[in-house]
C-alpha positions in Angstrom: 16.5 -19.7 17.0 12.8 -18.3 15.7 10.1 -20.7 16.4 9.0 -22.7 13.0 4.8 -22.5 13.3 2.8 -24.7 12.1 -1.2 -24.1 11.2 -2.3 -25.8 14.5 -0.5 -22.7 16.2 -2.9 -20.3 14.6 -6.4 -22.1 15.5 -8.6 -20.4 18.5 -12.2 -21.0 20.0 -14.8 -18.6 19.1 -18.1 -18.3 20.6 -20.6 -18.4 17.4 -22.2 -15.5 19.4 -18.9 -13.2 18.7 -19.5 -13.2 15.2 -20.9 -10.2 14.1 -24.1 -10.8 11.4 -25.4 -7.2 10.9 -23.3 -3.7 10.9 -24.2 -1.2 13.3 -25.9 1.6 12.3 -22.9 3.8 12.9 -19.5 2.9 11.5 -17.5 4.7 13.6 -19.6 3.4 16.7 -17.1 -0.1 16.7 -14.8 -0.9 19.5 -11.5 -0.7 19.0 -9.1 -2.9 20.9 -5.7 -1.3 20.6 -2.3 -3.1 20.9 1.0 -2.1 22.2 3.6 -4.7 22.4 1.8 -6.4 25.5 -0.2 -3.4 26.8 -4.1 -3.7 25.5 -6.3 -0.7 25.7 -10.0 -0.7 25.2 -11.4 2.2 23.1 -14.0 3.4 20.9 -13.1 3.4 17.3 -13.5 7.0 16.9 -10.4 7.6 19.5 -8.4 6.7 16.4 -7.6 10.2 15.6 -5.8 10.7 19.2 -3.9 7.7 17.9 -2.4 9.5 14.9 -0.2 12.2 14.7 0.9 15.0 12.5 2.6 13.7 9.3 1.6 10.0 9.4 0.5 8.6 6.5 -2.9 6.7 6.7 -3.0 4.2 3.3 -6.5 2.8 2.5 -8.0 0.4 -0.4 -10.2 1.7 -2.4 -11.2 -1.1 -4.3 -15.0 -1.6 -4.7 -16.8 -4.9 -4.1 -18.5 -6.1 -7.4 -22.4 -7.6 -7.2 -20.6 -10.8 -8.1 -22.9 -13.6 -7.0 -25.8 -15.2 -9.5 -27.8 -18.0 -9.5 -28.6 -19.5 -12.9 -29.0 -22.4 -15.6 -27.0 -24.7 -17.6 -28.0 -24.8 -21.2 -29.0 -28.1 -19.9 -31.1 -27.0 -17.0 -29.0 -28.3 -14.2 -28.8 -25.3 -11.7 -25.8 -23.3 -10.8 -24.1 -20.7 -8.7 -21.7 -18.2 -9.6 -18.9 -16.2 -8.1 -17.5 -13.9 -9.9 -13.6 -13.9 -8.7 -12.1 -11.4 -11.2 -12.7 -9.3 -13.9 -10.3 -10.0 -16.6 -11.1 -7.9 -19.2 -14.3 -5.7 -19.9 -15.9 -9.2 -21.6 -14.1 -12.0 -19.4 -14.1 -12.6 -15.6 -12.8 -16.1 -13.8 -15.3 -17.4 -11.8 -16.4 -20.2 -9.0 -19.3 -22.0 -10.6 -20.9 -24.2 -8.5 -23.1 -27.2 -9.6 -23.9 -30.9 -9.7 -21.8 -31.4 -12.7 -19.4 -29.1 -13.9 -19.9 -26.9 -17.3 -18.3 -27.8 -20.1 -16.3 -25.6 -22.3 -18.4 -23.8 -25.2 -21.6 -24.4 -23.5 -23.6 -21.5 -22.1 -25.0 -20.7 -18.9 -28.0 -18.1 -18.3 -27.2 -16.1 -14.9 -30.1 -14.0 -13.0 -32.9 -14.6 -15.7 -31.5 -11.3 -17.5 -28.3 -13.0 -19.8 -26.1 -15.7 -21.0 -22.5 -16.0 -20.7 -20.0 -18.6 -22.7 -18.3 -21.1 -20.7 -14.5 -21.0 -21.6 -11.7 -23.3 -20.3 -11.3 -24.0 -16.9 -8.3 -21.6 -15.0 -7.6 -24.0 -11.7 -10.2 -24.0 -9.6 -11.9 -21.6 -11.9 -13.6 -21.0 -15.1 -13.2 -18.5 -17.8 -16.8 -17.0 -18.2 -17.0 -14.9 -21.7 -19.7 -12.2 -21.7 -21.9 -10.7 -24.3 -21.7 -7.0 -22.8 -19.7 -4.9 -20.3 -18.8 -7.0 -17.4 -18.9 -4.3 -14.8 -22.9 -3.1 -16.3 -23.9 -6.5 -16.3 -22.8 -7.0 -13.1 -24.1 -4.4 -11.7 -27.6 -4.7 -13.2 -28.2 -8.2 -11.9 -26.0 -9.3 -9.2 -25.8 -9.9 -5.6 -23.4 -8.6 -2.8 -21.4 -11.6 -2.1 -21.8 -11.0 2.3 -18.8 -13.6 3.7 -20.1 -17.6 4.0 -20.6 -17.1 8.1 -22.9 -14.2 7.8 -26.4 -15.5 8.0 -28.6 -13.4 6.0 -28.9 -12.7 2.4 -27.4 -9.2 1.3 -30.2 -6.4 1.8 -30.1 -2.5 0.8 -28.8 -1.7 3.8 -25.7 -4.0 3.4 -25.7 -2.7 -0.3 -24.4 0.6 1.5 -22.5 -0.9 4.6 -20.5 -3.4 3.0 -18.5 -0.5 0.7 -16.4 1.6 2.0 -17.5 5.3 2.0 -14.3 6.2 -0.4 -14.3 2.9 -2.5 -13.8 3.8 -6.1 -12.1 1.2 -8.4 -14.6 -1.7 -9.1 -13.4 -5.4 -8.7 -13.5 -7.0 -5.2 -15.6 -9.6 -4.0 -15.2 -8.8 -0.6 -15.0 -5.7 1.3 -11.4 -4.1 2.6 -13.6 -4.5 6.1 -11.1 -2.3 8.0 -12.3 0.5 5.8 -15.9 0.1 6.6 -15.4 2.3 10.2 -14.7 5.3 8.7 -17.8 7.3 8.0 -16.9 11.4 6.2 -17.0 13.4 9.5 -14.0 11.0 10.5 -11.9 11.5 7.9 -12.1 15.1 7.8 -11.1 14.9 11.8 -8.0 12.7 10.5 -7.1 15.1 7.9 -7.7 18.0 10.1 -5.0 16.7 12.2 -2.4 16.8 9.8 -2.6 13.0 8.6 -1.9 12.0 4.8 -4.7 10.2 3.5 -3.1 8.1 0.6 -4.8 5.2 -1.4 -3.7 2.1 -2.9 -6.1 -0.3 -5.0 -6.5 -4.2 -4.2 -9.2 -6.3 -5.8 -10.2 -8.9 -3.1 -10.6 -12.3 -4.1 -12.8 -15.2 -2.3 -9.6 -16.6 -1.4 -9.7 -14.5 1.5 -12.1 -16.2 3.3 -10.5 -19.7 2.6 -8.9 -21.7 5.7 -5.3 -23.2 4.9 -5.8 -26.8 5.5 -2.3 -27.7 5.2 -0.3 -28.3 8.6 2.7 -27.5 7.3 2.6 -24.0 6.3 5.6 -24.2 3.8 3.1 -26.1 1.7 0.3 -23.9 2.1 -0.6 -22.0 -2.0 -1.5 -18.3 -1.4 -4.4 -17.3 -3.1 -3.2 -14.6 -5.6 -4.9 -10.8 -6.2 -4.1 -8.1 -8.1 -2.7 -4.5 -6.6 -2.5 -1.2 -7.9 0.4 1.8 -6.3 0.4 4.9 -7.6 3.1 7.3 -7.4 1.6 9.7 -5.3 1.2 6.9 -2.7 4.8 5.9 -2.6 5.6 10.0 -2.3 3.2 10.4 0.9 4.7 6.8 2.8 8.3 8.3 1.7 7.5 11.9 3.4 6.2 10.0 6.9 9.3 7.8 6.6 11.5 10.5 6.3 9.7 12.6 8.9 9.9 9.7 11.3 6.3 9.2 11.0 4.2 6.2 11.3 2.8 4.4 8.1 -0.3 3.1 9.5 -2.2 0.5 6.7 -5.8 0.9 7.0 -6.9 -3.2 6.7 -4.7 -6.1 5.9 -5.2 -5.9 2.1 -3.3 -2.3 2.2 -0.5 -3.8 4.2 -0.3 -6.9 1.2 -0.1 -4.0 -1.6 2.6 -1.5 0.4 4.6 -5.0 1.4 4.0 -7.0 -1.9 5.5 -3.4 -3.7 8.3 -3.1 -1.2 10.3 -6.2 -1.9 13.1 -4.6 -3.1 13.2 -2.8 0.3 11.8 0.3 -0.5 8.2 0.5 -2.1 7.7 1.5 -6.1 4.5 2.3 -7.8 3.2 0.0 -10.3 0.8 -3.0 -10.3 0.4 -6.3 -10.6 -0.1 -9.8 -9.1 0.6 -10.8 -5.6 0.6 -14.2 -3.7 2.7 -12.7 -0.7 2.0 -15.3 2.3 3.1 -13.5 5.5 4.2 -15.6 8.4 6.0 -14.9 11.6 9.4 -14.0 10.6 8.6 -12.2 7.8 10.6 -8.4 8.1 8.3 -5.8 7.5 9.4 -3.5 4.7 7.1 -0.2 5.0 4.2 -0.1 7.5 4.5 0.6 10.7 0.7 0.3 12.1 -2.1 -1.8 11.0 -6.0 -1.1 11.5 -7.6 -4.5 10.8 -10.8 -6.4 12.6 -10.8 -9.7 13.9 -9.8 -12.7 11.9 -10.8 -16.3 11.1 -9.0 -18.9 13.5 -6.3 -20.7 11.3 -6.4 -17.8 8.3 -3.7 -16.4 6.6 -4.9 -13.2 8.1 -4.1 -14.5 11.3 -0.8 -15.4 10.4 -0.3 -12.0 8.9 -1.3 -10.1 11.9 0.9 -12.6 14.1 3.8 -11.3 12.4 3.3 -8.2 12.9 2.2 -7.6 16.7 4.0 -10.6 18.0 2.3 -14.0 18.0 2.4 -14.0 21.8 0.3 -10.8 21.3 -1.6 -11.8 19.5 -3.0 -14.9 21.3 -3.4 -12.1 24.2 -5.5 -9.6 22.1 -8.0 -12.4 20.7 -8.4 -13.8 24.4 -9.1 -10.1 26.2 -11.4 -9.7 23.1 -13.4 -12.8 23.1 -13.9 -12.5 26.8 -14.3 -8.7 26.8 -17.1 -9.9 23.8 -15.6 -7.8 20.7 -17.7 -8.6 17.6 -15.6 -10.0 15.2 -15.5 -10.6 11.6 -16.5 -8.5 8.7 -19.1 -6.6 10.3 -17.2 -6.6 13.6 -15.0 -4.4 16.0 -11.1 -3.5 15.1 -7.7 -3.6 16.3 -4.8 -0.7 16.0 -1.5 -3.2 16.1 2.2 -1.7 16.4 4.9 -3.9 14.6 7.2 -5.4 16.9 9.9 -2.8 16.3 8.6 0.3 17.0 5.9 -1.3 19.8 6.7 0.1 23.4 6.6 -3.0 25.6 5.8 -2.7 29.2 7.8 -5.5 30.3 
């Protein structure tokens, strides 16, 4: 009988020291902790290529992190903050809007000095915020990179150009695919070079990533919801690995969420849409057979997600080796290359 978790199960102790504030210079220049069943190997990230082979498939987001954060007034003068959670239409986004007293609907709010936005109806935990112009210009213009709430400093130039990935393309996160953010050009050509499919898929990271689940009970626990794109040529390159025998290795949790969310039928489809998958242990994996991801919050989803697929047991190994072998961790930190338990070679 499989072990029922609950959120407890998924909390660790981290050194405040272990969190990683500023990127190195280098992206490829992170460790890499890579996990086999129970065998842990230190390496540099760059080894990665020796990790793939011929005729995998490497699937990475390419989703672009919006300038969503602004500070700004109520037509009444109270002060607010704003987060920008999705863009819903070239004149519409839901957003976080933090302030002493909440907006009301048809008042207007004046964001970065620069323009004013209409206060719609509230969406949840969210407001409808109408613009006057094109969301993605305004943005743009007169936003701020939303860093994560542990990093310590406010977003510079040089974060500006760390916290993208070097292939990002679809604007519409507000946080950065992190996995992605170790692959510099010269890397990629070495991957490709070796015979590896470089496909892409498109998910638009919401806040909700950062958020802690603060129910014990995980059956109670309401997964934040974001919005994935397949295409077809995608679904073409993770069919030729599979049928080659070949290992579909998701670059960062948020490609593994858009190749499983697409995959419930049991094989994966293009299309797009909406997904609030919660992944737990238990949970069969459908399509990906390797995961590059970074460290991960204590009592996260994320943790959950990558407890289900290396083994929880693992798991709990990989963070204790890494915390004591002082991995950076976080957004700006080191990463992980994790087997799924069926095709992990265990040494036991």
């Amino acid at each position: 009988m499989s072990k029922t978790y609950s959120l407890s199960d998924f909390d660790f102790d981290l050194p405040p020291e272990r969190i990683a504030q500023v990127p190195l210079p280098d992206r490829s220049a992170s460790r890499l902790l890579q996990l086999d069943g129970d065998r842990i190997t230190d390496r540099k990230f760059s080894d990665i290529v020796d990790q793939l082979q011929a005729g995998d498939t490497l699937v990475m987001n390419n989703t672009r992190v919006l300038k969503a954060r602004f500070f700004g007034q109520k037509d009444t003068g109270g002060q607010v903050e704003v987060l920008v959670e999705r863009v819903l239409d070239p004149r519409t986004v839901l957003a976080q809007v933090r302030a002493s007293k909440s907006p009301k609907p048809g008042s207007r709010i004046r964001l970065a000095d620069a323009f004013e936005v209409g206060v719609g109806e509230r969406a949840g935990e969210f407001f409808t915020l109408h613009f006057d112009g094109d969301v993605f210009e305004l943005i743009e213009a007169h936003g701020r990179l939303p860093l994560p709430p542990y990093i310590e400093h406010d977003a510079d130039d040089f974060d500006e150009q760390r916290y993208q990935t070097v292939y990002s393309k679809e604007p519409g996160a507000v946080a950065a695919p992190t996995a992605g953010l170790h692959f510099d050009e010269a890397l990629l050509d070495k991957v490709a070079a070796k015979g590896v499919r470089i496909a892409y898929v498109t998910l638009h990271v919401g806040a909700g990533t950062f958020q802690p689940v603060r129910v014990e009970n995980l059956a109670e626990h309401k997964m934040h919801s974001e919005w994935y794109t397949i295409p077809q040529e995608t679904v073409d390159a993770v069919r030729a690995a599979r049928d080659a025998g070949r290992d579909v290795v998701a670059v960062g949790t948020t490609s593994l969420r858009a190749l499983e969310s697409a995959s419930q039928s049991g094989e994966l489809v293009a299309g797009s849409g909406d997904t609030n998958l919660f992944i737990t242990p238990g949970y069969l994996f459908k399509t990906v057979t390797r995961l590059i991801t970074n460290f991960h919050l204590p009592k996260s989803t994320l943790m959950m997600l990558v407890s289900a697929f290396a083994g929880y047991d693992e798991i709990r190994a990989a963070y204790a080796h890494a915390i004591a072998s002082e991995y950076r961790f976080f957004s700006y930190g080191d990463a992980m290359l994790l087997t799924t338990h069926s095709r992990a070679t265990k040494t036991n």
